[in-house]
Backbone as CSV, one residue per row, in Angstrom:
resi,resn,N_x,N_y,N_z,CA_x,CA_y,CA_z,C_x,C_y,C_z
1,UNK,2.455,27.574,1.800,1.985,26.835,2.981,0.486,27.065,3.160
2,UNK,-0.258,26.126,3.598,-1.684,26.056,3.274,-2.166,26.637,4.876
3,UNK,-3.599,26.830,5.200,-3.564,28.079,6.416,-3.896,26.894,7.146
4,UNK,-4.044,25.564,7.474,-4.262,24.497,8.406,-2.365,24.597,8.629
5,UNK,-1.680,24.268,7.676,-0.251,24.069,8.149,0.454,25.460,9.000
6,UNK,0.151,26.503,8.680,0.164,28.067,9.647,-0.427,27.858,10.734
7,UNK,-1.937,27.306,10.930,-2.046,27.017,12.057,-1.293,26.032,13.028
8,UNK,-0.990,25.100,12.589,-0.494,23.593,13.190,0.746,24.016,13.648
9,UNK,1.630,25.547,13.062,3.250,25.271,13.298,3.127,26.406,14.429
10,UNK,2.234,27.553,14.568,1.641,28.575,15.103,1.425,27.768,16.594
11,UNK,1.013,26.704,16.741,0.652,26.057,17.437,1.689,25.156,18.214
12,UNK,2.397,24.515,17.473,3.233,24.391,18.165,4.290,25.132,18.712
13,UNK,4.365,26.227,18.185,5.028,27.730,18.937,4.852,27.877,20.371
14,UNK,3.138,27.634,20.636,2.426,27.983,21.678,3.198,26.888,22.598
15,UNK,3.473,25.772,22.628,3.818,24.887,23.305,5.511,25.608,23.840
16,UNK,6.494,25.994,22.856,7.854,25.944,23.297,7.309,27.570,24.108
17,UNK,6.888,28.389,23.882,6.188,29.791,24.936,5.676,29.396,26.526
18,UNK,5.032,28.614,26.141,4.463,27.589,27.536,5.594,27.082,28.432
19,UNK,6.287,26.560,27.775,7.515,25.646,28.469,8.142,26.999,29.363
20,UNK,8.947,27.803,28.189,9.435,29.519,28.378,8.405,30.059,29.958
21,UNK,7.588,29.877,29.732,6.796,31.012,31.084,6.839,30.147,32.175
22,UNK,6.743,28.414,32.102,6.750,27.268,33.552,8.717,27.601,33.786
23,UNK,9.521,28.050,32.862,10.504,27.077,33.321,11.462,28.368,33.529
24,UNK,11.554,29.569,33.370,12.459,30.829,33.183,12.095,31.483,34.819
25,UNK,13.187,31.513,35.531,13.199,31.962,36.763,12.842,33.734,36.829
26,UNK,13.100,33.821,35.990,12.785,35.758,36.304,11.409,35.967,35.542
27,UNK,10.708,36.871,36.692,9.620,37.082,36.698,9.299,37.712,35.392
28,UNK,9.670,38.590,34.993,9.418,39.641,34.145,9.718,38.953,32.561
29,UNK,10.304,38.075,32.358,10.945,37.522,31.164,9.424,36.518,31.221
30,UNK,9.335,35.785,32.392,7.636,35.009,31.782,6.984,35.967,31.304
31,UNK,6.552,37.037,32.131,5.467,37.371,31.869,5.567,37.858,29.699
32,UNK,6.296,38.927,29.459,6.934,38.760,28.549,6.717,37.918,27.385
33,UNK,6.857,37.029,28.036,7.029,35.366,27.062,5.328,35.043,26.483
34,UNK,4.349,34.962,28.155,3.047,35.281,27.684,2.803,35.781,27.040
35,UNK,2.852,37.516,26.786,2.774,38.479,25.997,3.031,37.619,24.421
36,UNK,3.866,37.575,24.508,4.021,37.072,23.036,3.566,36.111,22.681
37,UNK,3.192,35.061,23.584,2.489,33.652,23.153,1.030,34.392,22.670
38,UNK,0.573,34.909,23.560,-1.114,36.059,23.114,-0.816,36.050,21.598
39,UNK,0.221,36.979,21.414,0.199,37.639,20.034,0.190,36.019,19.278
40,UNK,0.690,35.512,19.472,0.755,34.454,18.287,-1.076,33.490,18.453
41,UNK,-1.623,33.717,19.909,-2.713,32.854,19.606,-3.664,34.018,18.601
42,UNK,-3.438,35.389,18.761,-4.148,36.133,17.630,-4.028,35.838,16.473
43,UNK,-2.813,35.652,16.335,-2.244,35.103,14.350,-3.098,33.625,14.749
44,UNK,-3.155,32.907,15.320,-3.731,31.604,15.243,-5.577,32.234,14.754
45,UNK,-5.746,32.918,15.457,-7.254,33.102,15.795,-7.585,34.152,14.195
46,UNK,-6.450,34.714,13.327,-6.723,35.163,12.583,-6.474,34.515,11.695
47,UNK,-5.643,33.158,11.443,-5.544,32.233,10.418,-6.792,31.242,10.119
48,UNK,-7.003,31.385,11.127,-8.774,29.993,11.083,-9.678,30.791,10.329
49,UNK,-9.533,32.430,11.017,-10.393,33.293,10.641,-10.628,33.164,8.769
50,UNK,-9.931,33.504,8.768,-9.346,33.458,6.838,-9.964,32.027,6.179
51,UNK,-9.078,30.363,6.526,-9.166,29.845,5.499,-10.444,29.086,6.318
52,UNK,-11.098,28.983,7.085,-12.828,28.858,7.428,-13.363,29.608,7.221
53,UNK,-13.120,30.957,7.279,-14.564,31.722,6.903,-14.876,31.773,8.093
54,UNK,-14.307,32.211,9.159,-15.300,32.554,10.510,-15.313,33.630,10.929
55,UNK,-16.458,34.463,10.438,-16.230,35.865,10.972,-15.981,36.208,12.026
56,UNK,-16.751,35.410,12.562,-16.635,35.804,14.535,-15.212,35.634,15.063
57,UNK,-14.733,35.307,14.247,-12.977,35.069,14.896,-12.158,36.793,14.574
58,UNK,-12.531,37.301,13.826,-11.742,38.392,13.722,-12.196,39.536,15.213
59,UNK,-13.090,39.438,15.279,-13.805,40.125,16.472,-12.940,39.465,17.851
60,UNK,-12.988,37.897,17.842,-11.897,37.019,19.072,-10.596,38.240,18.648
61,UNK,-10.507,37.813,17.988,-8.656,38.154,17.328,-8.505,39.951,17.708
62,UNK,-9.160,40.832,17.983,-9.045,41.817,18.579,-9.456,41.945,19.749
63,UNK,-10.404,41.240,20.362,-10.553,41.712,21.957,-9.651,40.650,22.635
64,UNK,-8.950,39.509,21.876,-7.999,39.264,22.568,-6.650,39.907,22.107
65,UNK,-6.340,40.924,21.525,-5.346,41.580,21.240,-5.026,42.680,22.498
66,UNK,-6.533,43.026,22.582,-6.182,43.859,23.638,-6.062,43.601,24.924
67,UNK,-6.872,42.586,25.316,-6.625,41.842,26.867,-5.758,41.284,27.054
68,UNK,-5.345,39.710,26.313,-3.942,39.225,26.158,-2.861,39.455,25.858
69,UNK,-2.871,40.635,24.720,-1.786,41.055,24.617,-1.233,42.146,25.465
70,UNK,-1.775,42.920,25.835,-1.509,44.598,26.319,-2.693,44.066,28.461
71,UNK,-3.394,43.870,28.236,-3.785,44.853,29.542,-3.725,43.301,31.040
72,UNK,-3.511,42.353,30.144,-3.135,41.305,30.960,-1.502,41.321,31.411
73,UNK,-0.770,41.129,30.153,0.361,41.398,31.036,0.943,42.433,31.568
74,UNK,0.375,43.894,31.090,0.456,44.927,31.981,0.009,44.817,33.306
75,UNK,-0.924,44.307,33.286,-1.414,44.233,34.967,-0.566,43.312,36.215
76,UNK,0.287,42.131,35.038,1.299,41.145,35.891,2.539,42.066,36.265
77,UNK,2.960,42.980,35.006,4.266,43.463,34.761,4.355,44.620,36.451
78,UNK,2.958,44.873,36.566,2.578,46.262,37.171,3.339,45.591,38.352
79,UNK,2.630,44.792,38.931,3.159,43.809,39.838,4.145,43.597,40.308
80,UNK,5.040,43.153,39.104,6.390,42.810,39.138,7.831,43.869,39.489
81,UNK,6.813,45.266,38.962,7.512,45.983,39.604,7.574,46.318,41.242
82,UNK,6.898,46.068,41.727,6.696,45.988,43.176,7.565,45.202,44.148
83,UNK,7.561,43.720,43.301,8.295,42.409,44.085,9.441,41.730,43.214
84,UNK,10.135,40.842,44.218,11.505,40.415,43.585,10.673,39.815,42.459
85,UNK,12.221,40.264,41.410,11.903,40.042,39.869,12.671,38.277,40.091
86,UNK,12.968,37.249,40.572,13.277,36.239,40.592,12.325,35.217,41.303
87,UNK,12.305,34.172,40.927,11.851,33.057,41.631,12.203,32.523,42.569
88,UNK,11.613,31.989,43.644,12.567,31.692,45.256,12.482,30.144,44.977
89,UNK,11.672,29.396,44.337,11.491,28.004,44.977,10.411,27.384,44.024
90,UNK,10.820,26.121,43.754,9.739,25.208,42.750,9.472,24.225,43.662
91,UNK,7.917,23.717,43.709,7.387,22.657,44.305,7.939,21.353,43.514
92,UNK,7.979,21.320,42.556,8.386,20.036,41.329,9.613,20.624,40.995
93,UNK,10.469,19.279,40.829,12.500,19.788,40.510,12.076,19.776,38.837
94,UNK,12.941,20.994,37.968,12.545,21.191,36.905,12.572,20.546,35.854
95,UNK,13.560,19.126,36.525,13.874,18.194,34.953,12.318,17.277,35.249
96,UNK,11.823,17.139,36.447,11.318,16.534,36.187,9.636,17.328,35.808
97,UNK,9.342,18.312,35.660,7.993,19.369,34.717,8.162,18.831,33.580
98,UNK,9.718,18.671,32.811,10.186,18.618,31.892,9.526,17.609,30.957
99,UNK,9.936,16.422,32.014,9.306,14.946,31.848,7.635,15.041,32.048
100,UNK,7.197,15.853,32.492,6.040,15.925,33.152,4.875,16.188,31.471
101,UNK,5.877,17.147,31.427,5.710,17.967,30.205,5.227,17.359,28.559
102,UNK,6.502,16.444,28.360,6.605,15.671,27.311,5.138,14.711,27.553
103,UNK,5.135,14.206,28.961,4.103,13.349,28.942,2.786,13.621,28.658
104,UNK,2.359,15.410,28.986,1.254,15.854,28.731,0.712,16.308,26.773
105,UNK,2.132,16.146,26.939,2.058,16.571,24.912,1.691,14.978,24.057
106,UNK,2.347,14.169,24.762,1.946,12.663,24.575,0.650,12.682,24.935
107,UNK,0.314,12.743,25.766,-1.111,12.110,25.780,-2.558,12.953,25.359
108,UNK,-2.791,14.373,25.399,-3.142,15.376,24.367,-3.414,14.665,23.393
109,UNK,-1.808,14.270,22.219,-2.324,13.674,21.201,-2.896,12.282,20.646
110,UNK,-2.913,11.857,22.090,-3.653,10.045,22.171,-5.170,10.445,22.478
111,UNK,-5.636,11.488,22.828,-6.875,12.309,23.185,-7.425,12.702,22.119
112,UNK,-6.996,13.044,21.001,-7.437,13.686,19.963,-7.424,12.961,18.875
113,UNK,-6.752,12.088,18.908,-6.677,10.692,17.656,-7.674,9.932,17.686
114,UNK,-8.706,9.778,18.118,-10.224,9.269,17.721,-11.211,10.350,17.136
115,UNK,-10.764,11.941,16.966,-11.880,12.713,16.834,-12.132,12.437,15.292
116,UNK,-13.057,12.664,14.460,-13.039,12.805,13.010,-14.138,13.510,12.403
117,UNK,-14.156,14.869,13.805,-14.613,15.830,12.750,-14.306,16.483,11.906
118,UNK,-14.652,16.972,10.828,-14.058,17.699,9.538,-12.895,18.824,10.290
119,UNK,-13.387,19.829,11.013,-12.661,20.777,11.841,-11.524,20.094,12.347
120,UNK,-11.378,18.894,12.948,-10.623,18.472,14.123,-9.460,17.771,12.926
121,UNK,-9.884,17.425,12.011,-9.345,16.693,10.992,-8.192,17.584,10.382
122,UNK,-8.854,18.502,10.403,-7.512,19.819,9.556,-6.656,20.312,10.453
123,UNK,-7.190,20.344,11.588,-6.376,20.826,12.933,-6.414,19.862,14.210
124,UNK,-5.436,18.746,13.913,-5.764,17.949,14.742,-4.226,18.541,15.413
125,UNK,-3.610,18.936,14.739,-2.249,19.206,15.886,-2.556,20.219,16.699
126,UNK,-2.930,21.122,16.453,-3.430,22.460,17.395,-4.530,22.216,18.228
127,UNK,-5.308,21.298,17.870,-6.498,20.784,19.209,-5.461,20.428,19.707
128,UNK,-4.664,19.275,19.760,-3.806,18.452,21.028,-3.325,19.472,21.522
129,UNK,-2.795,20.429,20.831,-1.981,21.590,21.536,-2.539,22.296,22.379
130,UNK,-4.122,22.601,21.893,-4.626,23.529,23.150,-4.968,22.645,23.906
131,UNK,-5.415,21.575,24.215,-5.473,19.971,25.378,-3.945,20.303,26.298
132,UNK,-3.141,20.479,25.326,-1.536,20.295,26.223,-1.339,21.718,26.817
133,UNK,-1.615,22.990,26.182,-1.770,24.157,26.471,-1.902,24.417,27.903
134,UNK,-3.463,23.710,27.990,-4.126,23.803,29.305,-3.864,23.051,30.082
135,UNK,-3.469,22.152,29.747,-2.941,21.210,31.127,-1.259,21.743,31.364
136,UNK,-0.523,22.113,30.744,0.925,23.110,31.302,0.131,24.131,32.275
137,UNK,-0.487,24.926,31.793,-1.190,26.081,32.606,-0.972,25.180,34.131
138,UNK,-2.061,24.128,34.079,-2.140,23.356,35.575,-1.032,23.091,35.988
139,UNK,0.104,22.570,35.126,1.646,22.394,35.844,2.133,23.409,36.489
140,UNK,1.561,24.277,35.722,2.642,25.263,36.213,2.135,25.821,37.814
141,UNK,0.519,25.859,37.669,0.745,26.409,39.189,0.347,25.237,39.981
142,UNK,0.500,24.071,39.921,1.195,22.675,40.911,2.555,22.877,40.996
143,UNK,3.748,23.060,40.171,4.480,23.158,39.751,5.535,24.240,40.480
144,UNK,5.034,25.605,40.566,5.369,26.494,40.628,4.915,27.294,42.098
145,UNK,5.731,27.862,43.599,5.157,28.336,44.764,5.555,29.687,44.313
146,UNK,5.304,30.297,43.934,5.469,31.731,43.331,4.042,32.434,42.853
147,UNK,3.661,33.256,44.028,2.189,33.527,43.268,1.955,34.088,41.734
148,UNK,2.604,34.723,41.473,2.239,35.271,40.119,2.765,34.194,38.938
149,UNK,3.789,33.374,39.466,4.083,32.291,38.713,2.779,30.953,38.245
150,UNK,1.798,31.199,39.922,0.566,30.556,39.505,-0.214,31.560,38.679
151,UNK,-0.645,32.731,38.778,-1.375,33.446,37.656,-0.912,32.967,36.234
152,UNK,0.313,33.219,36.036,0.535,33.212,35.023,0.267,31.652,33.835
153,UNK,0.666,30.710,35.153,0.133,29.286,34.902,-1.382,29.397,34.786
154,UNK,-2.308,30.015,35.478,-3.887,30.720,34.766,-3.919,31.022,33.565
155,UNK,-3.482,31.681,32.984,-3.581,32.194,32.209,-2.867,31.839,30.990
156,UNK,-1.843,30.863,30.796,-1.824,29.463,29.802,-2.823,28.775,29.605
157,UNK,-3.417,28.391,30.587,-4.820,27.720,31.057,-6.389,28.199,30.307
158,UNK,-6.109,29.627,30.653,-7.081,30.024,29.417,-6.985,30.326,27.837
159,UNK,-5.528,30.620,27.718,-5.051,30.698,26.249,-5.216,28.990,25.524
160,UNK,-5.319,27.771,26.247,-5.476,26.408,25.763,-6.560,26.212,25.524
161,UNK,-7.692,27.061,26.569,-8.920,27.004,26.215,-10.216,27.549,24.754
162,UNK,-9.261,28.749,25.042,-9.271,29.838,23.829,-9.791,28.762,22.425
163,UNK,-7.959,28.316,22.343,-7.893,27.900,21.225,-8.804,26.751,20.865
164,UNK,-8.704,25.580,21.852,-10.022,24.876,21.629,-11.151,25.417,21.490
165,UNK,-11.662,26.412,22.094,-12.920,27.085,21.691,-12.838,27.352,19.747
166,UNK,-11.765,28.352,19.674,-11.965,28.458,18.590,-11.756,27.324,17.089
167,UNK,-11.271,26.322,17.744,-11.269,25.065,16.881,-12.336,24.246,16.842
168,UNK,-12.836,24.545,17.829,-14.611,23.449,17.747,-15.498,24.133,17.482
169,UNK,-15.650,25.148,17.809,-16.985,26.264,17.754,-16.473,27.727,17.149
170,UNK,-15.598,27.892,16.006,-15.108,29.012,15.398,-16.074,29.454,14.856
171,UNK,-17.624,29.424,14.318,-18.899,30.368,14.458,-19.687,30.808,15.182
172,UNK,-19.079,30.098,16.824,-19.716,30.878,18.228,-20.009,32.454,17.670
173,UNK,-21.199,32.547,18.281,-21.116,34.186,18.356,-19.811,35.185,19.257
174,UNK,-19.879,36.290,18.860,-18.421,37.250,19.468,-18.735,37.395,20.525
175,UNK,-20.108,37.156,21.134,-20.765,37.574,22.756,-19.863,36.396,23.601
176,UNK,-19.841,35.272,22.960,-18.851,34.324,23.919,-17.894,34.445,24.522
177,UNK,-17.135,35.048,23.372,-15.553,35.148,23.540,-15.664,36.578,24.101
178,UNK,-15.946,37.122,23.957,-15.973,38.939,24.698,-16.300,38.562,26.044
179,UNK,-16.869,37.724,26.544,-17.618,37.163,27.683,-16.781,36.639,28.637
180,UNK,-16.304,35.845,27.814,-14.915,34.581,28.473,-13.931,35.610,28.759
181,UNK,-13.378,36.426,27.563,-11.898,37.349,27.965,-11.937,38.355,29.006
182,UNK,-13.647,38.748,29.314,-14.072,40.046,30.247,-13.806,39.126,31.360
183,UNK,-14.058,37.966,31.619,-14.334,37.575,33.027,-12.887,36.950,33.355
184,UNK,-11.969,36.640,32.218,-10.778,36.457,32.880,-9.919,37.722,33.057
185,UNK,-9.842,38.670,32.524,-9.457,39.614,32.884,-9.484,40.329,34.368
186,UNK,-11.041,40.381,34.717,-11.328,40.484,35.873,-10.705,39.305,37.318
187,UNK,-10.378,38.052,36.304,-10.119,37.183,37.399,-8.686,37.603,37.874
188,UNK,-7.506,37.711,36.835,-6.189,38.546,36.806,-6.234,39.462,37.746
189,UNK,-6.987,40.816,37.119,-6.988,41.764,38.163,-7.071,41.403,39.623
190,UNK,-7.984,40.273,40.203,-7.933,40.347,41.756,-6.945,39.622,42.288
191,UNK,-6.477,38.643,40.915,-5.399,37.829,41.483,-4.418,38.582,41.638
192,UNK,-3.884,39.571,40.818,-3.266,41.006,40.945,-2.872,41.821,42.316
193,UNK,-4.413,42.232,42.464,-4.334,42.861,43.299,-4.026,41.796,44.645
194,UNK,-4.527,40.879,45.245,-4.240,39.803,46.375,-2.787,39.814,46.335
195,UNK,-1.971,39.214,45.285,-0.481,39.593,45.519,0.208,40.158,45.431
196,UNK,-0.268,41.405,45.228,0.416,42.809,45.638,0.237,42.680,46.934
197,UNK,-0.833,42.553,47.667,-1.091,42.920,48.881,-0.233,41.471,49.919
198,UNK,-0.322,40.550,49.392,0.596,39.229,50.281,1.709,40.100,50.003
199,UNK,2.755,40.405,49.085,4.400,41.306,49.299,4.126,41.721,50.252
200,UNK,2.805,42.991,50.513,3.480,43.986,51.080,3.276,43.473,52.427
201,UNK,1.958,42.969,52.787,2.267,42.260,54.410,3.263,40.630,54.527
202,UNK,3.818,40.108,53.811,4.488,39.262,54.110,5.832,39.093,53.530
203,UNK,5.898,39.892,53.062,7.600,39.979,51.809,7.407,38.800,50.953
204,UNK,6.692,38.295,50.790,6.905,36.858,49.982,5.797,36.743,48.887
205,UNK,6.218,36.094,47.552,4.935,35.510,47.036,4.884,33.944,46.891
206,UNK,5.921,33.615,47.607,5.984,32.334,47.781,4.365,31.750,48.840
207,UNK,3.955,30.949,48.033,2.877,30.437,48.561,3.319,29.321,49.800
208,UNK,4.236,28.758,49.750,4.704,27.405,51.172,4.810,28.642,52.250
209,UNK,5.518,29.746,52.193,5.915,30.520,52.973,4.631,31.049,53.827
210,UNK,3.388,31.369,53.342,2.335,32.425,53.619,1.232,31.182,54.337
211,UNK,2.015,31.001,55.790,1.304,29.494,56.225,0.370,30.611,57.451
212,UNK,0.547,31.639,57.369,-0.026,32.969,58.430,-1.972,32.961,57.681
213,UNK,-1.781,32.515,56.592,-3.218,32.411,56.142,-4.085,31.384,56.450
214,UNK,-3.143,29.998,56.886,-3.556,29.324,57.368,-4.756,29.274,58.910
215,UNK,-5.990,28.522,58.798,-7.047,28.599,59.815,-8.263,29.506,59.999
């Protein structure tokens, strides 16, 4: 198998992981699910690495090993131990994300079918994918009244981005991507910490519920 076709199937992995973290009611099994989608955008980020020749990707491919894989969803998991491990309530009924879903993977790849750069050309399924990536991320926290259920929809959001980064600009310097993963990390953490602190004064991370913030 040639390392464009590793990427392309790698990629569509990322999509059925995505679905897994919008659509699995227990908290701890998304987060989880993330975890492992990370690990696979590393094998993504280390397959480009290889059959392009992009050094700067092996450098991506470890500082997102350690943020995405390990200290991001540790910081959700931390969380989770605190508050109910279940979901109370979806803003959108789930068959229809579903539909929502299919439609965003459809049109992704009507988005990407005019590009014809050399790059985009070898990986035209995994661009649509990170296009569809990031727009699930957005479903999910439209989608989803569960605060950490919206983090976590964040943070699809940046794993779609990721990958487009590293499909258009895979000789960016490593200052980029060290840059991008430091500042989402930091964004996690406060989102973190904020809903720890909504449990403990409101029992809820249901966002319809926390109308006391309101004014």
């Amino acid at each position: 198998m040639s390392g464009t076709n590793i990427v392309n199937v790698l990629s569509v992995l990322l999509i059925l992981t995505s679905m897994l973290v919008v659509e699995t009611r227990k908290l701890r099994m998304a987060a989880y699910m993330y975890r492992f989608q990370s690990l696979v955008l590393v094998t993504i980020f280390l397959s480009i690495a290889v059959f392009m020749e992009a050094k700067p990707l092996y450098i991506w491919s470890i500082t997102a090993l350690i943020t995405k894989t390990f200290l991001v969803p540790y910081l959700i998991l931390k969380v989770i131990e605190r508050v109910k491990e279940q979901e109370e309530g979806v803003a959108i009924d789930r068959k229809l994300t579903i539909i929502l879903a299919v439609g965003i993977l459809a049109l992704s790849f009507a988005v990407v079918e005019p590009f014809h750069m050399q790059a985009v050309l070898k990986l035209r399924v995994a661009l649509a994918v990170s296009i569809a990536h990031f727009m699930l991320g957005l479903l999910c926290i439209l989608a989803r009244k569960n605060a950490l259920k919206q983090i976590l929809g964040y943070c699809l959001m940046e794993n779609g981005s990721h990958l487009t980064l590293a499909i258009m600009a895979y000789n960016a310097p490593e200052t980029v991507e060290i840059g991008i993963l430091t500042d989402a990390v930091f964004a996690v953490l406060i989102m973190t910490i904020i809903a720890r602190r909504l449990f403990k004064d409101f029992g809820t991370l249901d966002t319809d519920k926390l109308t006391l913030l309101k004014g």
